[in-house]
TIKOL-507052 format. One record per residue (C-alpha): x, y, z. Coordinates in steps of 0.001 Angstrom, whole numbers, padded with zeros to 6 digits, always signed. Layout:
! residues N
XYZ
...
END
This chain:
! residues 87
+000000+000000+000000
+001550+003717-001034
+001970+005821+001368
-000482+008352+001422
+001738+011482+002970
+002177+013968+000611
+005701+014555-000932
+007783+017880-000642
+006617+019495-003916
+002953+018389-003645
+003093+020225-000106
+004645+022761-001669
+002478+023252-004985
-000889+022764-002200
+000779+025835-000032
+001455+027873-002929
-002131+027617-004262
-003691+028048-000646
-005865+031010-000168
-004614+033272+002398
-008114+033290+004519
-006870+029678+005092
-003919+031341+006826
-004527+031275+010971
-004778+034886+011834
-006468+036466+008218
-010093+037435+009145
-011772+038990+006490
-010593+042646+007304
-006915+041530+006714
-008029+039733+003837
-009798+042627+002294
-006582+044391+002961
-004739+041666+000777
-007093+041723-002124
-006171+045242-002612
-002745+044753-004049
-003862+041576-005533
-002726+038942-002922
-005276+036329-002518
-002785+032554-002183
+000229+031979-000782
+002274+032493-004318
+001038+035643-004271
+002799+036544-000810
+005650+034902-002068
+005816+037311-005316
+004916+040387-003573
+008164+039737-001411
+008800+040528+002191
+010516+043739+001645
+006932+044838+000111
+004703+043095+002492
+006279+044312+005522
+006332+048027+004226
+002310+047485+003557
+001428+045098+006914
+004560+045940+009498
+004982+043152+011641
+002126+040576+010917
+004172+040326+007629
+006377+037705+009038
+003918+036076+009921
+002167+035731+006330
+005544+035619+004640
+006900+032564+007177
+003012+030896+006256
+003414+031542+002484
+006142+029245+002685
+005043+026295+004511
+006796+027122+007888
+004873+024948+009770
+002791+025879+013184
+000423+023372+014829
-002702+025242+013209
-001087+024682+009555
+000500+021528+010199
-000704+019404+007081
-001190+016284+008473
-003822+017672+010365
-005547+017766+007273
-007523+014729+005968
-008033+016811+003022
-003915+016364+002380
-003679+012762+003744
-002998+011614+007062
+000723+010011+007771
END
């Protein structure tokens, strides 16, 4: 039987296309904020840059940048998503 944990660049290509409201801390004032220059999944973070972000969002930017790419807390740990697949 496979194993059904998901490799590196699946996690990867499933945080990149992850909408930020998915993001532990983005309500849907912050995420209003986002939409406004055009940031609505994690690739989008990632393109904007931290440089940018942080100039727009001060110090929750860490925060969204660290998320963005797949830093790991225990409220965006995958495998506490059956959606992903449980290891």
């Amino acid at each position: 039987m496979a194993n059904s944990c998901s490799p590196p660049d699946t996690l990867d290509d499933f945080v990149r296309a992850l909408p930020l409201k998915k993001i532990p801390g983005v309500g849907k004032v912050t995420q209003a904020k986002l939409a406004k220059f055009g940031l609505i999944t994690c690739q989008d973070i990632r393109d904007f840059g931290e440089a940018a972000l942080s100039q727009h969002f001060g110090s929750f930017a860490n925060h969204l940048f660290q998320r963005a790419w797949g830093a790991r807390s225990k409220a965006f740990d995958h495998r506490m998503d059956p959606k992903i697949g449980q290891c």
